[in-house]
C-alpha positions as CSV (number, residue, x, y, z in Angstrom):
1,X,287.7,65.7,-161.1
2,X,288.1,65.7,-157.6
3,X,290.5,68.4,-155.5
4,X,292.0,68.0,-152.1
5,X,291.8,71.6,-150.5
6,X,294.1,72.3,-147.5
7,X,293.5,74.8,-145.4
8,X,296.8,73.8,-143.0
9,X,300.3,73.4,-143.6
10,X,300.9,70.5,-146.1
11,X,304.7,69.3,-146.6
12,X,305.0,67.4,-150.2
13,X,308.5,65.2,-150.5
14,X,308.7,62.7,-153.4
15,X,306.4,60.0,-153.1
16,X,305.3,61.0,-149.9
17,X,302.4,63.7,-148.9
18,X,302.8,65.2,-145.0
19,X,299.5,66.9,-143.8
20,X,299.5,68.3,-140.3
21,X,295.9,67.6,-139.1
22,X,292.7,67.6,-139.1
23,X,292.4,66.0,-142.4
24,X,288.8,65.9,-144.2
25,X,287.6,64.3,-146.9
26,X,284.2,64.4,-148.3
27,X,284.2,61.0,-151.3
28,X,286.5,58.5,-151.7
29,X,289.8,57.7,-150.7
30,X,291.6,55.5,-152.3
31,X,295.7,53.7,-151.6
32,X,297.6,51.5,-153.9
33,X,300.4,51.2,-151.0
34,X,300.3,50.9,-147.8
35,X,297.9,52.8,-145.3
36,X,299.6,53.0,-141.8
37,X,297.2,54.3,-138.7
38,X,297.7,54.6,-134.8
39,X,294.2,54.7,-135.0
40,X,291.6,53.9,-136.9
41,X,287.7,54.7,-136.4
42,X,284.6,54.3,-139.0
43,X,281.0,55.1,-138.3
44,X,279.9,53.0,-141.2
45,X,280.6,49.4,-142.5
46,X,284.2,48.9,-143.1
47,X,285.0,46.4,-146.4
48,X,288.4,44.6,-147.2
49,X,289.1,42.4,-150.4
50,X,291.9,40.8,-149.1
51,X,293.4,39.6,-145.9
52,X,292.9,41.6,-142.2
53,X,296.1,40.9,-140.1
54,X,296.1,41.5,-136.6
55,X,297.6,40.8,-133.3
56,X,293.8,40.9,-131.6
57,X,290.3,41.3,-132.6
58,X,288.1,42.2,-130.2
59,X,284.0,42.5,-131.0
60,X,281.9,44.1,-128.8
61,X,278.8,42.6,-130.0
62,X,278.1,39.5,-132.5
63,X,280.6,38.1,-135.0
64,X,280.2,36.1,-137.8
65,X,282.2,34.2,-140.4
66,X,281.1,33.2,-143.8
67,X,283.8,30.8,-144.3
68,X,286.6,28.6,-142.3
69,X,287.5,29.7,-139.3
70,X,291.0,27.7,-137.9
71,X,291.3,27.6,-134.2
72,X,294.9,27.3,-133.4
73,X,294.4,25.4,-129.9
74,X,291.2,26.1,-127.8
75,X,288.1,28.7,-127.7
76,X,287.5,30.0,-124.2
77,X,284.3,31.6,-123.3
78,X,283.0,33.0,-120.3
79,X,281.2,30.8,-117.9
80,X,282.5,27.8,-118.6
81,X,285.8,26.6,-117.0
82,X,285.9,23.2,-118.9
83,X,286.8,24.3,-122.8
């Protein structure tokens, strides 16, 4: 069995946890609901089983897709004006 220790203030409502921060964890964490971030930063490999919504994805270095990829009405790239 796993334990959450807090060594902050921790508010506890019904359904609803409130930590004030820094929160650490050392294992997993896991959500059935909904998981809502301003930010969000991983130093490792970050896995989803369903869909990724988002108003813009940005990679800094290479992408790739493993399946379709729909194009809803032109790819620009850099360099080349006639795309």
């Amino acid at each position: 069995m796993k334990y959450l220790i807090f060594n902050k203030p921790v508010n506890v409502q019904l359904n609803k946890v409130v930590i004030t921060p820094p929160l650490t964890a050392s294992g997993d964490i896991s959500s059935s609901g909904v998981i809502t971030a301003e930010h969000f930063e991983s130093s490792d490999d970050i896995t989803a089983a369903g869909t990724i919504q988002a108003e813009q994805l940005t990679s800094t270095d290479d992408a790739s897709v493993a399946g379709d990829l729909a194009i809803g009405s032109s790819i620009l790239h850099s360099g080349d004006i006639d795309t």
